[in-house]
ZAMARGU-4260 file (C-alpha; in steps of 0.2 Angstrom, whole numbers, plus 5000, padded with zeros to 4 digits):
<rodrens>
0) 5125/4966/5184 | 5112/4955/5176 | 5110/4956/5159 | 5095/4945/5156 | 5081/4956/5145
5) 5065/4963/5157 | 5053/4951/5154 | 5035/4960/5153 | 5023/4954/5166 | 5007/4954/5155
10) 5014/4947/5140 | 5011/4956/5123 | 5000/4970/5124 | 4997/4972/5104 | 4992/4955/5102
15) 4976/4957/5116 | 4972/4972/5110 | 4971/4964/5092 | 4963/4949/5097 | 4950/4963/5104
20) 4950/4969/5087 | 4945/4955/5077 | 4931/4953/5090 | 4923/4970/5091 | 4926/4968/5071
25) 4916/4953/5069 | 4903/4960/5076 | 4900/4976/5068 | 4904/4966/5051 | 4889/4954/5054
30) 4877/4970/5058 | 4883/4979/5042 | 4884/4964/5032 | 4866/4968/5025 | 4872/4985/5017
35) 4887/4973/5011 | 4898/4984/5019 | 4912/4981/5032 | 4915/4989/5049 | 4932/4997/5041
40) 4923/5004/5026 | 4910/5011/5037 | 4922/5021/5049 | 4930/5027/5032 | 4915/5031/5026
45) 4910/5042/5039 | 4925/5050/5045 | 4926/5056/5024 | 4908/5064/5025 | 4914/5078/5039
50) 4921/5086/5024 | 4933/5086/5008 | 4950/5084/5014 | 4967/5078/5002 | 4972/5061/5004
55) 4987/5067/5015 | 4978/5075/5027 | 4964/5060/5029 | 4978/5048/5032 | 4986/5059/5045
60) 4970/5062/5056 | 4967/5043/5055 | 4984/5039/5059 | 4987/5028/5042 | 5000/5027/5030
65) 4995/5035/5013 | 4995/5022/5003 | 4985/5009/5015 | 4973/5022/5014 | 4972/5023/4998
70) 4971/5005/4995 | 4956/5003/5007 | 4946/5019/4999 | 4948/5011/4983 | 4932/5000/4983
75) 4923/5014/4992 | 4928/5025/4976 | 4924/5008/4965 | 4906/5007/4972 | 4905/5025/4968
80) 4903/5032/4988 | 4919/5041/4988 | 4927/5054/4974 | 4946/5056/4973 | 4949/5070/4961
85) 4964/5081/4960 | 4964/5093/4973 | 4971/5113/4969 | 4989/5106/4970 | 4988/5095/4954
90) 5001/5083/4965 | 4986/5082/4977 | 4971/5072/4979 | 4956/5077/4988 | 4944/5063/4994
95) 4925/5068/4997 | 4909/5058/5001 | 4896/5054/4984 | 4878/5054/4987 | 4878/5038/4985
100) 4890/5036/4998 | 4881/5048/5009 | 4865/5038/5005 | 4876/5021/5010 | 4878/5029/5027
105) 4861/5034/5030 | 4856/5015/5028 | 4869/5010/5037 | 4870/5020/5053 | 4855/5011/5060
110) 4864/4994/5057 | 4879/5002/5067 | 4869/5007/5082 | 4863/4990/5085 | 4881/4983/5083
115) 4886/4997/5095 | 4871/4991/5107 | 4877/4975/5104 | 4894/4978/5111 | 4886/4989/5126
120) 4873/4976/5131 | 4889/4960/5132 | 4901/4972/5141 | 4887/4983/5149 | 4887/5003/5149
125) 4902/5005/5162 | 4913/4992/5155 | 4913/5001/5138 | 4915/5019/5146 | 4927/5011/5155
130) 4934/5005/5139 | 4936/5023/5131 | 4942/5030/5145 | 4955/5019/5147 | 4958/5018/5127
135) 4962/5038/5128 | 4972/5039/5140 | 4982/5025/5129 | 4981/5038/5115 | 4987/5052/5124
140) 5002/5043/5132 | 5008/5036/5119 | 5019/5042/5102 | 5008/5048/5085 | 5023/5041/5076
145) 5041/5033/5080 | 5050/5047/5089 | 5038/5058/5093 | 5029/5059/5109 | 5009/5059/5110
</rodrens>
């Protein structure tokens, strides 16, 4: 019986798909760079405009820890684009979109597009359906959290 550890065949899946990461990043950064906002703040952005939520349940549906969350809303709440007031539960805190913030995302969705065109026109349409296809199967097969199955 051989006890030598399995030795993966396409060596380490995270760090290829955060070296994607960073790419795809850079991009979208320098198209939203003009509206001095980053790719990360924008997808915060607009995922808090489909409606007032708590901090708890915003963290969940984006699969973040609670306090990294709050730490990256806190300069969207600084530049006055987000509110974070206490919710009904006075322990709770509800997160919702200023108009500043939805007036921030009005000016900055055309700058999104064209990153988003961007990244269609260097990997071509099928490549990026490709891409999602295969990025939620990923999500479905794999855990939400340690222990638990997708």
């Amino acid at each position: 019986m051989s006890t030598a550890a399995h030795v993966p065949a396409f060596g380490c899946t995270c760090a290829r798909l955060r070296k994607l990461a960073r790419r795809v990043t850079r991009i979208y950064d320098a198209h939203l760079a003009p509206q001095s906002l980053k790719v990360t703040q924008y997808s915060l952005l607009a995922n808090a405009a489909r409606g007032e939520r708590t901090v708890s349940e915003f963290a969940a549906e984006l699969e973040m820890d609670r306090s990294t969350l709050s730490r990256n809303l806190a300069p969207l709440a600084a530049q006055g684009w987000v509110s974070v007031s206490v919710g009904t539960d006075p322990r709770c805190r509800c997160i919702s979109v200023t108009a500043a913030g939805r007036r921030k995302l009005k000016a900055a969705l055309p700058l999104w597009r064209k990153a988003q065109c961007e990244i269609e026109s260097l990997l071509g349409a099928t490549g990026v359906g490709e891409l999602h296809r295969k990025i939620e199967r990923a999500l479905a097969a794999l855990p939400t959290s340690p222990g638990k199955r997708a």
